[in-house]
VMD Tcl script that builds the backbone (N, CA, C; Angstrom):
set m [mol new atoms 240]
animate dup $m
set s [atomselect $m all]
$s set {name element resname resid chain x y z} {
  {N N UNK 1 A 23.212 45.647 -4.167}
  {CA C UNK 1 A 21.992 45.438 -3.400}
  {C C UNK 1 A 22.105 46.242 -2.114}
  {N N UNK 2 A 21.013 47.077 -1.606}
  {CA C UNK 2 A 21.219 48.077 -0.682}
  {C C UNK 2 A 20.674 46.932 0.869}
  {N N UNK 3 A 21.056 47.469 1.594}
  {CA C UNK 3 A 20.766 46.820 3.094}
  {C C UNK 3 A 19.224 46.894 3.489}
  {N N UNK 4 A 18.517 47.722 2.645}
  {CA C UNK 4 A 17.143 47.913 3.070}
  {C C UNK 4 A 16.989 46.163 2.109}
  {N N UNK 5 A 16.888 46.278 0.993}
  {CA C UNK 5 A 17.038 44.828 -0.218}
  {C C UNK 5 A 17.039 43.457 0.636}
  {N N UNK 6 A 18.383 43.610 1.003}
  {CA C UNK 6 A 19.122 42.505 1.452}
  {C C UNK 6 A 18.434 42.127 2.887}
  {N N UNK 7 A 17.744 43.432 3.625}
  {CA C UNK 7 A 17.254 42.497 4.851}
  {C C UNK 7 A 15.709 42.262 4.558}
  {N N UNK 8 A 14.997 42.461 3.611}
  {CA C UNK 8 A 13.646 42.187 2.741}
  {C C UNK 8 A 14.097 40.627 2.081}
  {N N UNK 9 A 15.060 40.415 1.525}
  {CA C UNK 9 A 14.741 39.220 1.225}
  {C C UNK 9 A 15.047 38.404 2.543}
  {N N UNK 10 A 16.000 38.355 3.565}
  {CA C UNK 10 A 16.044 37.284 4.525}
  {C C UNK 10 A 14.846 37.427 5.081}
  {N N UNK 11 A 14.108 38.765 5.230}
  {CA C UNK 11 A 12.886 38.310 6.092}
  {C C UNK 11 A 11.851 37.354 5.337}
  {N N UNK 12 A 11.716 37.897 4.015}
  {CA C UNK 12 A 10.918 36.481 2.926}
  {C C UNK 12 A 11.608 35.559 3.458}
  {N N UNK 13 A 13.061 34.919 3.128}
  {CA C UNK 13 A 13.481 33.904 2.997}
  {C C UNK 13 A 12.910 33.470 4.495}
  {N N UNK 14 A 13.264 33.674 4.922}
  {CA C UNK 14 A 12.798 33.045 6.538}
  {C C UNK 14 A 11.535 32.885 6.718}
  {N N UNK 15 A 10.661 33.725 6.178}
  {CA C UNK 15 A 9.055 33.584 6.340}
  {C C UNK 15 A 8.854 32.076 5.205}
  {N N UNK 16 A 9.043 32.179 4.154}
  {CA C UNK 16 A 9.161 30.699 2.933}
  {C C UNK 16 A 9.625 29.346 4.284}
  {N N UNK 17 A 10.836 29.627 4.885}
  {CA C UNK 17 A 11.278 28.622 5.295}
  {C C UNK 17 A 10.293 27.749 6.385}
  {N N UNK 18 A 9.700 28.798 7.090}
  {CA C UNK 18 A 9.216 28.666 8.299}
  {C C UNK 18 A 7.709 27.784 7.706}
  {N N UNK 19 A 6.992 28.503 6.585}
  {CA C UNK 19 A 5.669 28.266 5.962}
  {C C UNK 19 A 5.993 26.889 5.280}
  {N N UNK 20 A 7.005 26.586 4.712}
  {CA C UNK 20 A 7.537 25.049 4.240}
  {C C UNK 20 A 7.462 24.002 5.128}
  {N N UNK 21 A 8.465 24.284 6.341}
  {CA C UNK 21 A 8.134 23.723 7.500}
  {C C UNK 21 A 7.303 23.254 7.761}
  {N N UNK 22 A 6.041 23.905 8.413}
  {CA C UNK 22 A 4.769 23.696 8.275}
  {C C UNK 22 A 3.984 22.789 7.574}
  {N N UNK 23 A 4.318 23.078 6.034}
  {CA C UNK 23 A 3.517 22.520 4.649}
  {C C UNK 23 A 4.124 20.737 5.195}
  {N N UNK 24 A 5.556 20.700 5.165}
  {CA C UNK 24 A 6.254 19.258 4.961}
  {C C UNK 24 A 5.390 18.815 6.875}
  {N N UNK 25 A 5.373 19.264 7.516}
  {CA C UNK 25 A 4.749 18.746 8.624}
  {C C UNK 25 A 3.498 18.085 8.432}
  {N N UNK 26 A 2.845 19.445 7.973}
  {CA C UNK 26 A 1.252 18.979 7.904}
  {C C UNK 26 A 1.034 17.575 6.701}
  {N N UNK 27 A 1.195 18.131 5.890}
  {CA C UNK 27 A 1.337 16.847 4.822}
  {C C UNK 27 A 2.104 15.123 5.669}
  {N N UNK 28 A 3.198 15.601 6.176}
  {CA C UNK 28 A 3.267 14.168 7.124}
  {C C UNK 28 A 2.448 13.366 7.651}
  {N N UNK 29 A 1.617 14.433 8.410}
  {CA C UNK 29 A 0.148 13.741 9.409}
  {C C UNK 29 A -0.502 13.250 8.938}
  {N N UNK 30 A -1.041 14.413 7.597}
  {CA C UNK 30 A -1.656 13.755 6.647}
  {C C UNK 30 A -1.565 12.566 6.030}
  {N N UNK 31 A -0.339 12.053 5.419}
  {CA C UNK 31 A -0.639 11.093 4.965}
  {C C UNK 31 A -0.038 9.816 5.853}
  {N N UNK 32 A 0.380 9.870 7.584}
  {CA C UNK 32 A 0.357 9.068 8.215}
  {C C UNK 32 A -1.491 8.468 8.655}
  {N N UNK 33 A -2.040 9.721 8.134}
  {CA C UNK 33 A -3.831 9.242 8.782}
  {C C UNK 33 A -4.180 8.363 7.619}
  {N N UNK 34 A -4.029 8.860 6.432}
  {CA C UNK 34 A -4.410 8.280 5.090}
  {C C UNK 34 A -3.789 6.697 5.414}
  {N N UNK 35 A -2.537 6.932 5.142}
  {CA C UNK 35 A -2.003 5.118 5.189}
  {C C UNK 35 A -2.593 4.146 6.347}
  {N N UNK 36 A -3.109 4.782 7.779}
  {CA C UNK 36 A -3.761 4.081 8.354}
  {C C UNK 36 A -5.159 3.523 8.160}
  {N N UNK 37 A -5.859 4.799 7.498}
  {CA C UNK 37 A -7.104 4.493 6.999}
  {C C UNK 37 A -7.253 3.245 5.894}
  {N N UNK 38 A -6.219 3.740 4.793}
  {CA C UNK 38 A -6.118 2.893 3.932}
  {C C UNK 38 A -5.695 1.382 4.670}
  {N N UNK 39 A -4.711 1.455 5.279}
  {CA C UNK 39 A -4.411 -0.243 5.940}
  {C C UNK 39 A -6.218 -0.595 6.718}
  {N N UNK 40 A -6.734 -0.101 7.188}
  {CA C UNK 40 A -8.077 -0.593 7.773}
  {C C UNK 40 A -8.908 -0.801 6.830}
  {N N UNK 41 A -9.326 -0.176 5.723}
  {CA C UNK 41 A -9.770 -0.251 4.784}
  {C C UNK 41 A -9.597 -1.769 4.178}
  {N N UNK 42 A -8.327 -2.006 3.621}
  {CA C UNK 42 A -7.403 -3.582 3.518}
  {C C UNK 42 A -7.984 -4.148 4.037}
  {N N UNK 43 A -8.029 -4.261 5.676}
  {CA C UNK 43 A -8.529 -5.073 6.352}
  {C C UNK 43 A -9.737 -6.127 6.502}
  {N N UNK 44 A -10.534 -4.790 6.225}
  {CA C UNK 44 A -11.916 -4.667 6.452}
  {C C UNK 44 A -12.841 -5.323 4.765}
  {N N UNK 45 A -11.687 -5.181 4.182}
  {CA C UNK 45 A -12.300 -5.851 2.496}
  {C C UNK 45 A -11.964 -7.329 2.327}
  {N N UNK 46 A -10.791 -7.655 3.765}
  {CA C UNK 46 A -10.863 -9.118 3.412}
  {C C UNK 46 A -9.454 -9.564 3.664}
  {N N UNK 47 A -8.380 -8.158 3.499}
  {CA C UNK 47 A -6.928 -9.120 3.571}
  {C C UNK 47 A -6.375 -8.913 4.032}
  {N N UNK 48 A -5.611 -9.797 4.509}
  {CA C UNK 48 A -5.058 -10.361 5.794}
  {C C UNK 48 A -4.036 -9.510 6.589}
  {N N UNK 49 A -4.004 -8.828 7.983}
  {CA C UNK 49 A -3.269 -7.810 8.358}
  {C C UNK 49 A -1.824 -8.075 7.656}
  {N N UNK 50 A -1.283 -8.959 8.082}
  {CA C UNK 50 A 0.348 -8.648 7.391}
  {C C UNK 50 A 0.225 -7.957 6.208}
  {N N UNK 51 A -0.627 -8.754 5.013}
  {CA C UNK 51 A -0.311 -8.556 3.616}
  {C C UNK 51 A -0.703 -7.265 3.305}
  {N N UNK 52 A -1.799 -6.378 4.574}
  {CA C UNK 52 A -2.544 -4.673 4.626}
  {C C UNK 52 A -1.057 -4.111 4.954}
  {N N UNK 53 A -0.163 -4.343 6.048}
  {CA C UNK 53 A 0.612 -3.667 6.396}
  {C C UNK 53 A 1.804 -3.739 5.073}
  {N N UNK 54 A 2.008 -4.683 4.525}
  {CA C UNK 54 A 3.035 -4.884 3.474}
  {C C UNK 54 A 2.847 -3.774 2.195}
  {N N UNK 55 A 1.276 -3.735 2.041}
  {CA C UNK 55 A 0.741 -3.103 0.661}
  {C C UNK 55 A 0.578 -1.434 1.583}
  {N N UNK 56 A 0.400 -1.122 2.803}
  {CA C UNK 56 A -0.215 0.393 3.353}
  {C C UNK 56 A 2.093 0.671 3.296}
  {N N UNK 57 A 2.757 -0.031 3.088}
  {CA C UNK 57 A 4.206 0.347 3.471}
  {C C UNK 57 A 5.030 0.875 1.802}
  {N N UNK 58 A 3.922 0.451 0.999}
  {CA C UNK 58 A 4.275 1.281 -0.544}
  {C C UNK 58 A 3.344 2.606 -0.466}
  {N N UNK 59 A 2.513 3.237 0.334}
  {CA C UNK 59 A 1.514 3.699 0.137}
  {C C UNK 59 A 2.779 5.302 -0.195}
  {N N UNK 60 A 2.532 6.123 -1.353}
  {CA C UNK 60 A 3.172 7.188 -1.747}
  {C C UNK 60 A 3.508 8.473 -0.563}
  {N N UNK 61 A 4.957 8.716 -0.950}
  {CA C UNK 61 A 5.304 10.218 0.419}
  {C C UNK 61 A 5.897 10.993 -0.622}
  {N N UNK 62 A 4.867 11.959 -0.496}
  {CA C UNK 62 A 4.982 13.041 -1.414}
  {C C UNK 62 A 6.314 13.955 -1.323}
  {N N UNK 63 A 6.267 13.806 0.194}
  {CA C UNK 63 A 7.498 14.847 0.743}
  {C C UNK 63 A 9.383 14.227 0.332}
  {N N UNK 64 A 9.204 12.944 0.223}
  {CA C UNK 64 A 10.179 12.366 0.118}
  {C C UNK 64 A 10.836 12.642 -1.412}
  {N N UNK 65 A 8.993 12.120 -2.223}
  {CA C UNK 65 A 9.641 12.960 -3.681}
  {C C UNK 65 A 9.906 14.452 -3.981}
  {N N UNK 66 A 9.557 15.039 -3.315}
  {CA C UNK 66 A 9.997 16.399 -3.819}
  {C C UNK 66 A 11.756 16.554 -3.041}
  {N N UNK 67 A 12.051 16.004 -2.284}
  {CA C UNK 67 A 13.437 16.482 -1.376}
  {C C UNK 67 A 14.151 15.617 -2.824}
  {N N UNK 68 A 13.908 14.777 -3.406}
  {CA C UNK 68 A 14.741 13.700 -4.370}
  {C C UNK 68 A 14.352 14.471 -5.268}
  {N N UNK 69 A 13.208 15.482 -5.942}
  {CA C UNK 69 A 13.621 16.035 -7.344}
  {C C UNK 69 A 14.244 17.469 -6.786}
  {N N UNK 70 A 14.506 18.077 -5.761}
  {CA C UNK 70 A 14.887 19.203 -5.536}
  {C C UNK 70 A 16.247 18.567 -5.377}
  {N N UNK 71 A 17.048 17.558 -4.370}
  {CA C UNK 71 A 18.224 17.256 -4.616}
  {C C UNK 71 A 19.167 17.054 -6.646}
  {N N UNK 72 A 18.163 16.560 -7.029}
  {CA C UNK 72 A 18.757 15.923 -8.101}
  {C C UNK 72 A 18.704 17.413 -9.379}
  {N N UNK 73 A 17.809 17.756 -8.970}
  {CA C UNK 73 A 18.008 19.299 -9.592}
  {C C UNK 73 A 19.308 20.346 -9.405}
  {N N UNK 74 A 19.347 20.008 -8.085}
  {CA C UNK 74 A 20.594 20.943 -6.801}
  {C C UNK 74 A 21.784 20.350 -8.006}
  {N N UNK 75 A 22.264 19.033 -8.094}
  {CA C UNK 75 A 23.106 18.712 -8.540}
  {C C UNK 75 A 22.784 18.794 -10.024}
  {N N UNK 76 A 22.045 18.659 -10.568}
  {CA C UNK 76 A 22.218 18.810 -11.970}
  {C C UNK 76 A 22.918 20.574 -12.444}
  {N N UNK 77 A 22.313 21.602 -11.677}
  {CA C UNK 77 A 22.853 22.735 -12.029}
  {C C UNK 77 A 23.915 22.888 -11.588}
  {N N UNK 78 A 24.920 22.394 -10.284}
  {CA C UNK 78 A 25.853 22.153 -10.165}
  {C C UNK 78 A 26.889 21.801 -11.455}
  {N N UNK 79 A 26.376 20.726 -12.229}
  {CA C UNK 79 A 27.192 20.412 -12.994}
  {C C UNK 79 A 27.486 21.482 -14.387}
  {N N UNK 80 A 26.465 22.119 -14.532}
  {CA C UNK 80 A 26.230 23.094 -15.352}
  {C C UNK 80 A 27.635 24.211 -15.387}
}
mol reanalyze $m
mol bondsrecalc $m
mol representation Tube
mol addrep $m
């Protein structure tokens, strides 16, 4: 791999990293607004704040599953 190669991919790699960043951020906010909406929503249909906050505290994190199928992947080819 020539040095022109090799410094083309770190600049991708670093541009991916930086744009991921981002993605796992934004998606955070996102679905910190969603789970609030959704807990008011709860609320507002009738049930009772604790039992909104209990049910908005399963509410899905997307980001969490992808770090758990990218870990479990990491190690599966490991074993390979």
């Amino acid at each position: 791999m020539g040095a022109k190669a090799l410094i083309s991919s770190a600049l991708y790699g670093s541009k991916i990293a930086f744009q991921s960043l981002g993605l796992v951020t934004q998606t955070t906010m996102k679905r910190r607004k969603a789970k609030a909406t959704f807990k008011k929503t709860l609320i507002q249909q009738g049930v009772s704040p604790e039992a909104a906050t209990e049910i908005a505290k399963e509410f899905p994190n997307p980001v969490s599953e992808i770090f758990s199928i990218m870990k479990s992947s990491a190690f599966s080819q490991q074993k390979d």
